[in-house]
C-alpha positions in Angstrom: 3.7 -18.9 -1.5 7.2 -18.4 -0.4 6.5 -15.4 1.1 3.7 -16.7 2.5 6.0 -19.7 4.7 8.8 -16.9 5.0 6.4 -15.1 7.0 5.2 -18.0 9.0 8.8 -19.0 9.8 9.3 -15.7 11.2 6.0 -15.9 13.3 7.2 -19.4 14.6 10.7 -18.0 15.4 9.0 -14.7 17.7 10.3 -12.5 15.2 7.6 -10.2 15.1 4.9 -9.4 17.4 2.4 -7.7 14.7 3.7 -7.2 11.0 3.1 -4.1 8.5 3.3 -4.9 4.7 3.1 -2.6 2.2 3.0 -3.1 -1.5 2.5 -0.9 -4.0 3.3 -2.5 -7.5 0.6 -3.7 -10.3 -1.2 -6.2 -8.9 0.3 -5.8 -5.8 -2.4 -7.8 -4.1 -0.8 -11.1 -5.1 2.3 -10.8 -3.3 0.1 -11.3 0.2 -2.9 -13.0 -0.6 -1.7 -16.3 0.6 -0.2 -14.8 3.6 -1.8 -16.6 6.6 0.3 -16.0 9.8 -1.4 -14.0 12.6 -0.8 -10.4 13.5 -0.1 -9.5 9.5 -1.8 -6.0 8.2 -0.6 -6.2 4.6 -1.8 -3.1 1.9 -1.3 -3.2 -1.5 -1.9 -0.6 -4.0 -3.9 -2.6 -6.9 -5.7 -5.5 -6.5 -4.9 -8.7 -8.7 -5.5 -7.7 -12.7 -5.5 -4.1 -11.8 -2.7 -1.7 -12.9 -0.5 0.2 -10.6 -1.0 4.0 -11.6 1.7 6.7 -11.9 1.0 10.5 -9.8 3.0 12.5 -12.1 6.3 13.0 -14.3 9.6 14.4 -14.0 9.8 16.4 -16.8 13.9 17.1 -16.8 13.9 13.4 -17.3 10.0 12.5 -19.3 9.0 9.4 -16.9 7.0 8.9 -13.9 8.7 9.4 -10.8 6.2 7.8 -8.3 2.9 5.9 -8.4 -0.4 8.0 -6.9 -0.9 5.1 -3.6 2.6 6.1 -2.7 2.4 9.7 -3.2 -0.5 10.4 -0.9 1.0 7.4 2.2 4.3 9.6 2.0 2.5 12.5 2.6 0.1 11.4 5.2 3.6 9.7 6.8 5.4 13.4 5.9 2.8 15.1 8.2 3.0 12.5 10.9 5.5 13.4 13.7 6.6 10.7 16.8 3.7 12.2 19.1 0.9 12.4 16.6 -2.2 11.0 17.2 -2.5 9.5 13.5 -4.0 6.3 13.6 -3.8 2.8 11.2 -7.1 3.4 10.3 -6.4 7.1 9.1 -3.2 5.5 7.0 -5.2 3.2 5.6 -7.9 5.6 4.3 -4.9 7.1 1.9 -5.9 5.1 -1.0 -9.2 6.9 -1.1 -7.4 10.0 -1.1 -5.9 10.2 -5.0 -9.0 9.5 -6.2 -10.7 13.3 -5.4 -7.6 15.2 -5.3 -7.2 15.5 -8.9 -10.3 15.4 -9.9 -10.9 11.8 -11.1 -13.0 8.9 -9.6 -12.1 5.6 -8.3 -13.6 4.3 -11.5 -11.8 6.4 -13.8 -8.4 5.5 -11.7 -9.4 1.9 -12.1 -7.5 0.8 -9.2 -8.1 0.1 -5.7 -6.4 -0.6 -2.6 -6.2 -4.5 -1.5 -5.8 -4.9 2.2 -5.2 -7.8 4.3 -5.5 -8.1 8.4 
C-alpha cells in the first residue's frame, strides 16, 4: 500500500508523465497490485504464490547468479540500441521467451509473468 500512495504522490506532484515498473522477485506481483495511479505499466516476474525461478549457476561460486525473467529482458534490452524499432509490446513478450528456450513449458516453469497497465 505504501507504494501504492508513494506512487500516487508522485502522480499528484507531475513527477512522471507515464511510469515503468519492473519487478522480478517471488511473488513479485504483490509489490504493484494495489497500485492505482494512471499512466503505470508495472511487470513482475511471478505472480502472487508463485516462485521466482533461477536461469543458471555460477559454478566458481555454486549459486544462482540471475533469475530466468531477468535473463531474457537483459538480452532483449542488450540487443536494443537508441534507434531501434523494439516496441513495449515486444519487451513484454520476454516472459514467454524462457519458457521454449530450454526446453521446458510454462507449466513445468510454474511461473508466469504478472502485468499491470
Amino acid at each position: 500500500m505504501e507504494l501504492a500512495d508513494a506512487v500516487e504522490q508522485m502522480w499528484q506532484k507531475r513527477r512522471y508523465h507515464e511510469l515503468f515498473y519492473m519487478v522480478d522477485t517471488c511473488q513479485s506481483e504483490s509489490m504493484f497490485q494495489l497500485v492505482y495511479s494512471p499512466g503505470v505499466l508495472a511487470v513482475g516476474s511471478s505472480q502472487v504464490g508463485e516462485d521466482s525461478l533461477s536461469h543458471h549457476v555460477d559454478p566458481a561460486i555454486g549459486v544462482y547468479i540471475i533469475d530466468r525473467y531477468t535473463y531474457y529482458a537483459l538480452e532483449f534490452l542488450e540487443s536494443t540500441q537508441p534507434d531501434s524499432q523494439h516496441t513495449m509490446q515486444q519487451f513484454l513478450k520476454v516472459h514467454s521467451v524462457f519458457t521454449y528456450r530450454d526446453n521446458t513449458s510454462h507449466d513445468d516453469c510454474k511461473r508466469h509473468a504478472a502485468r499491470k497497465a
